[in-house]
Backbone as JSON, one array per atom type, in Angstrom:
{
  "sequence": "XXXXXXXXXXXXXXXXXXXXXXXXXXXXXXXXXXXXXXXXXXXXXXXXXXXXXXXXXXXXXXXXXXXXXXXXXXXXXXXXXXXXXXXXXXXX",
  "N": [[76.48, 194.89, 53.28], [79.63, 195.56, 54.26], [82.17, 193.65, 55.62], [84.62, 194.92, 58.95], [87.63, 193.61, 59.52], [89.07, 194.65, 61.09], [92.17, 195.33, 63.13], [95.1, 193.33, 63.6], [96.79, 192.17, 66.25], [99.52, 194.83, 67.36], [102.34, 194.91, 66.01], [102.58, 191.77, 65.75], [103.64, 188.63, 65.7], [103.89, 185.87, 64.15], [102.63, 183.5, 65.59], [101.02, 185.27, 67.19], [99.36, 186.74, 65.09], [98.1, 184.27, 63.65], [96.33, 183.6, 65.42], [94.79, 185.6, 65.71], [93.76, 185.81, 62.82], [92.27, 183.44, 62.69], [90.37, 184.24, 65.03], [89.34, 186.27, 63.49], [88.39, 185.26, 61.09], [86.21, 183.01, 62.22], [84.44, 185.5, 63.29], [83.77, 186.25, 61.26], [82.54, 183.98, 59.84], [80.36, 183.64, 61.24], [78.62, 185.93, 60.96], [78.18, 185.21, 58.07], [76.74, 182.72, 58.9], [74.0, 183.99, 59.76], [72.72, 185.2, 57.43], [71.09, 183.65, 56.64], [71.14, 181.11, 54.85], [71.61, 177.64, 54.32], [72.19, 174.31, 55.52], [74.23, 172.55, 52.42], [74.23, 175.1, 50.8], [75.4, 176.96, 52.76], [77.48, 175.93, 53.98], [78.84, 176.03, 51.89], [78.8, 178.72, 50.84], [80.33, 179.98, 53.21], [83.08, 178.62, 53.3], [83.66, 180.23, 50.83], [83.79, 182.63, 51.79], [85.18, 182.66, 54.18], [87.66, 181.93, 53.34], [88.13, 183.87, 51.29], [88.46, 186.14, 53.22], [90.79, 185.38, 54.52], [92.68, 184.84, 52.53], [93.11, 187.9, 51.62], [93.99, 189.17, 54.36], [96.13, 187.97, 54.64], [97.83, 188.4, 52.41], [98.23, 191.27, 52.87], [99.35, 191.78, 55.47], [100.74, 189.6, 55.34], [102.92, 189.75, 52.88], [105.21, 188.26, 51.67], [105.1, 185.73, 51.91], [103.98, 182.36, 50.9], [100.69, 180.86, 49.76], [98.69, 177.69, 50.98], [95.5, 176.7, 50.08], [92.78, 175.0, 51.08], [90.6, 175.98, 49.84], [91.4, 177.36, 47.58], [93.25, 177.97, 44.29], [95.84, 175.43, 43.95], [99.3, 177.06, 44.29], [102.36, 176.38, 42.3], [104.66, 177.77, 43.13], [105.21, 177.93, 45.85], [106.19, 175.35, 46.75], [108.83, 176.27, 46.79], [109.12, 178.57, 48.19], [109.9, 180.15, 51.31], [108.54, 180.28, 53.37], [105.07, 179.02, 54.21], [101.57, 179.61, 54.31], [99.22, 177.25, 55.79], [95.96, 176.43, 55.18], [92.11, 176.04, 55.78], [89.77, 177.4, 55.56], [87.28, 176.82, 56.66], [87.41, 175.26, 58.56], [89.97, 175.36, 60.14]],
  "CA": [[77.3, 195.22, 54.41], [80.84, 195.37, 54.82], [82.75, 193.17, 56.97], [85.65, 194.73, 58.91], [88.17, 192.88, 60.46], [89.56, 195.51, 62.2], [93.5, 194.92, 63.32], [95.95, 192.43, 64.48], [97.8, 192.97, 67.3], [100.95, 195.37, 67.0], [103.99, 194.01, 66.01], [102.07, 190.75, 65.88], [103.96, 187.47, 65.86], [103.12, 184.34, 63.53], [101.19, 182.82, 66.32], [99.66, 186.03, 67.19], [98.81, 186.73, 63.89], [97.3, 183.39, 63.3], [95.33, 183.51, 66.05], [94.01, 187.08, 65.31], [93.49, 185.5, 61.34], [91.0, 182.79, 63.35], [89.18, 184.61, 65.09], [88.59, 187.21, 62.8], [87.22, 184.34, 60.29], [85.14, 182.75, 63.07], [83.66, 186.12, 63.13], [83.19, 186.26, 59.3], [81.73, 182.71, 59.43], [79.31, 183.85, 61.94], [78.07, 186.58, 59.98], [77.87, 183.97, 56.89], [75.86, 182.69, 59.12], [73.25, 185.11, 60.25], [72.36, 185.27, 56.23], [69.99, 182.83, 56.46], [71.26, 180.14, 54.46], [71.19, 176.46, 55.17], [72.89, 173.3, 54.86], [75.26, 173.19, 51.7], [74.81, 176.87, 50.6], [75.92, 177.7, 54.07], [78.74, 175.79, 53.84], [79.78, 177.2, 50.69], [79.28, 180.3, 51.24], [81.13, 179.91, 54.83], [83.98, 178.64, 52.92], [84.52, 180.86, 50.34], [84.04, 184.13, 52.72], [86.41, 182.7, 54.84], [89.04, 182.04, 52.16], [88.72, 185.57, 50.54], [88.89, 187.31, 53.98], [92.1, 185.24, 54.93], [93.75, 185.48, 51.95], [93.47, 189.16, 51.58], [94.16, 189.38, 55.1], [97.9, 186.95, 54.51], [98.36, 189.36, 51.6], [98.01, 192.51, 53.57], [100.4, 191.17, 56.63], [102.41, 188.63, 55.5], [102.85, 189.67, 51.58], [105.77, 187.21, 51.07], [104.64, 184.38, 52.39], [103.24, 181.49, 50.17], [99.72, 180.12, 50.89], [98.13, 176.6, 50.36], [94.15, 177.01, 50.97], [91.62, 173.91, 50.88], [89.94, 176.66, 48.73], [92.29, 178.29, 46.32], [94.13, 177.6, 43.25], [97.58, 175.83, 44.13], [100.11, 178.01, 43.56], [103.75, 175.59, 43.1], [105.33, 178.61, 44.24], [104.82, 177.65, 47.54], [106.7, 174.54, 46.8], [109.73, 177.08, 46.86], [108.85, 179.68, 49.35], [110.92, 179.27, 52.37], [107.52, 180.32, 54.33], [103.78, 178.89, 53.74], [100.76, 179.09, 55.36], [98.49, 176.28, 55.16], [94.65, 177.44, 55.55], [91.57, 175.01, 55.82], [89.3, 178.53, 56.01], [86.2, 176.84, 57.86], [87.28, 173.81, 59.31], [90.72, 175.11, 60.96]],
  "C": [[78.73, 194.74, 54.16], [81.65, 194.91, 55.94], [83.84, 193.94, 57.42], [86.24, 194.42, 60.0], [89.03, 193.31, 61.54], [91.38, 194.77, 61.79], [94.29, 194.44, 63.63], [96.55, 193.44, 65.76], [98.76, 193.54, 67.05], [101.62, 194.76, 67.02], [103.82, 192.4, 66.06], [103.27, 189.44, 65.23], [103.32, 186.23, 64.83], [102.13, 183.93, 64.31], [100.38, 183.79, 67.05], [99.02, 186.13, 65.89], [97.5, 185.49, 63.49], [95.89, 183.25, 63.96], [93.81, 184.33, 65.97], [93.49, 186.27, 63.99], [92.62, 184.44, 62.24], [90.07, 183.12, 63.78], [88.6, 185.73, 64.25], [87.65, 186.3, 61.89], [85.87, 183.55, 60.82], [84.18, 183.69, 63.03], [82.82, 186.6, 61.48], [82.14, 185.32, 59.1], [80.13, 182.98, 60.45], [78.4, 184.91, 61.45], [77.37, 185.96, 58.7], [76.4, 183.76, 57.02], [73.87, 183.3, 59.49], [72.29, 185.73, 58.79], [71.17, 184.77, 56.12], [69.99, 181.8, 55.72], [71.43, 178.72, 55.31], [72.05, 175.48, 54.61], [74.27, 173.6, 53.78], [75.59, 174.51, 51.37], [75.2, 177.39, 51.51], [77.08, 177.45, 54.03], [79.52, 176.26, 53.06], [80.17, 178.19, 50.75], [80.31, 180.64, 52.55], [82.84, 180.14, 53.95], [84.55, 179.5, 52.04], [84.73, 182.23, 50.5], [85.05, 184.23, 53.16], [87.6, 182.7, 54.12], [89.45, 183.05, 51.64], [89.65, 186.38, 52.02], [90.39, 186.61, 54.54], [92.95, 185.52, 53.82], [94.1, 186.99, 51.36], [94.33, 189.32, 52.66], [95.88, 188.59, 55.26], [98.45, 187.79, 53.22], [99.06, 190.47, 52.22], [99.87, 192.55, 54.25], [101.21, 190.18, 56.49], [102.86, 188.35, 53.91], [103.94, 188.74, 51.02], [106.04, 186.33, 51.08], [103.53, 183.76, 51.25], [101.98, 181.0, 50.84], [98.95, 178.9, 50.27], [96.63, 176.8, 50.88], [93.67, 175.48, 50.17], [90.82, 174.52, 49.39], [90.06, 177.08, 47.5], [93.21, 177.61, 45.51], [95.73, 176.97, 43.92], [98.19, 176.52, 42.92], [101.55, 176.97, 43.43], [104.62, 176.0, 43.37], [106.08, 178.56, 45.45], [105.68, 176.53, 47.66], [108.47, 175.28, 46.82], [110.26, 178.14, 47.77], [109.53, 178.65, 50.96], [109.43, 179.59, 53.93], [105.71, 180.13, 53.8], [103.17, 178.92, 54.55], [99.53, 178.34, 54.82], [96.77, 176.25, 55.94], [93.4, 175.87, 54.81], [90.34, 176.53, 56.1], [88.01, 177.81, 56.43], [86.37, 175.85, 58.66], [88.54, 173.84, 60.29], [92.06, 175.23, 60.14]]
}
């Protein structure tokens, strides 16, 4: 199955955006869930669902924006970029 996350709000705003990029992963992670895994493999898997579908999803909509994830490779890019977003994809 294919998750999709459907669409931000029009003309969406940083803190709409973000908000929309939350709950869409909430709904990702809840799916995760629904797998049937347990304990650590849940968590894992939680985390690195959520990480793909945000950082596609910060690609997509905010392509020149730097991003720091809990999950993902730093980039020191980002240490340059006059805009980052800083992503914790299951914990917030």
């Amino acid at each position: 199955m294919t998750f999709d996350p459907g669409t931000p709000p029009t003309d969406a705003d940083d803190h709409l955006l973000a908000g929309w990029l939350a709950e869409t992963a909430g709904r990702r992670l809840l799916e995760v869930r629904g797998e049937g895994l347990e304990g650590r493999e849940l968590k894992d898997a939680g985390d690195l669902a959520a990480h793909e579908l945000l950082m596609s999803l910060l690609a997509e909509h905010r392509p020149g924006d730097a991003v720091l994830s809990e999950e993902g490779k730093d980039d020191k890019a980002r240490l340059t970029s006059s805009r980052v977003w800083i992503v914790d994809p299951l914990d917030g």
